[in-house]
C-alpha positions, 0 to 999 in steps of 0.5 A, spaced: 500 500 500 502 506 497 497 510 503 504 515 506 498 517 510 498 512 514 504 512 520 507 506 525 504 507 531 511 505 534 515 508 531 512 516 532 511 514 539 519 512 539 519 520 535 516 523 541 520 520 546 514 516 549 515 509 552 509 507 554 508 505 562 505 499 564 497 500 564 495 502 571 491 498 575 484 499 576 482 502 582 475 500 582 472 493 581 471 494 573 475 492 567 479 496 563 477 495 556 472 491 553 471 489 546 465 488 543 465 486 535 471 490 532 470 496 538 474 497 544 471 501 549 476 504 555 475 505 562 476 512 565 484 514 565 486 519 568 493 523 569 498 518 573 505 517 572 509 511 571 512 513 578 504 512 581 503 520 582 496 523 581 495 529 578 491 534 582 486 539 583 481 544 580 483 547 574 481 554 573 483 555 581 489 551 582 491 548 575 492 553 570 491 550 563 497 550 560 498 544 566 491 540 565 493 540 558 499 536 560 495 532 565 490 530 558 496 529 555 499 524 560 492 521 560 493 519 553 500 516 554 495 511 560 490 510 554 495 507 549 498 503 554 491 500 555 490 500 548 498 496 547 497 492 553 489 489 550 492 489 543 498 486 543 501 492 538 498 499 536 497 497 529 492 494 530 488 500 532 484 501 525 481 508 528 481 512 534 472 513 534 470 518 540 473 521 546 470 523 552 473 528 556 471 530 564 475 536 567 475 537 574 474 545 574 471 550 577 464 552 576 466 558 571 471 554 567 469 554 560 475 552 556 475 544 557 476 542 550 483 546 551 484 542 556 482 536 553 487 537 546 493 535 550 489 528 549 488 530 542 493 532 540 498 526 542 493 521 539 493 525 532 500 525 533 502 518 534 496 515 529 496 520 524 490 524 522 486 518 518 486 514 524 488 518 530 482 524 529 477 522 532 470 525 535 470 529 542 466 530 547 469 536 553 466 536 559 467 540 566 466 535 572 465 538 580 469 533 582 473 527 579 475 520 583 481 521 588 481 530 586 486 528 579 484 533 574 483 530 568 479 523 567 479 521 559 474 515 556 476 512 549 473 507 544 477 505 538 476 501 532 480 495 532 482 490 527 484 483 528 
């Protein structure tokens, strides 16, 4: 196939630096993925390091956007990691198909899908924009599990 749109998964990742952590732990009693036909449907994931630490507070009070853009960011390296760790390779990834995005802000806040680009951003970056571009939901949430700033849902289009 000739396609030069389409990229290597892994091979973006290692240009931007990226080595994906182990997939963190669920914190609660549910499964981290779960297939349905050709759809992979992600648990929540929110802004933790391979270290273990958390990212928190209330964007718009104590986090500034710049930051929580970063914390989605961080949030999409969890959400590949998942991704890698059910599919055994990146490649198998056939479209990213929807985002949800929660923000926990303050009641005022209003530029969530700012927030939320840094998840965005880094899937486009890593799958190119045929396979990473993706529809979006934003959204401002009065508190998320544990204060993390950022709580991010996906579902992907997968092939055997």
């Amino acid at each position: 196939m000739s396609d030069v749109s389409v990229v290597d998964p892994q091979q973006r990742l290692r240009e931007l630096g990226i080595v994906l952590p182990h997939p963190p732990p669920p914190v609660a009693n549910f499964a981290p993925a779960v297939r349905a036909g050709n759809l992979l449907f992600l648990s929540g994931q929110g802004p933790i390091t391979a270290a273990g630490e958390r990212h928190v507070g209330k964007v718009g009070l104590d986090v500034s956007i710049a930051d929580a853009y970063q914390h989605a960011r961080l949030t999409a390296i969890n959400l590949l990691a998942v991704l890698s760790h059910e599919l055994g390779s990146l490649a198998r990834v056939s479209r990213i198909v929807k985002v949800l995005g929660m923000v926990n802000a303050t009641s005022g806040f209003q530029e969530h899908p700012r927030v939320l680009n840094g998840c965005s951003d880094l899937l486009v970056a890593v799958f190119g924009e045929q396979i990473g571009r993706h529809a979006r939901s934003a959204v401002g949430m009065g508190s998320l599990p544990a204060g993390i700033t950022v709580e991010i849902e996906l579902i992907a289009a997968v092939r055997d």
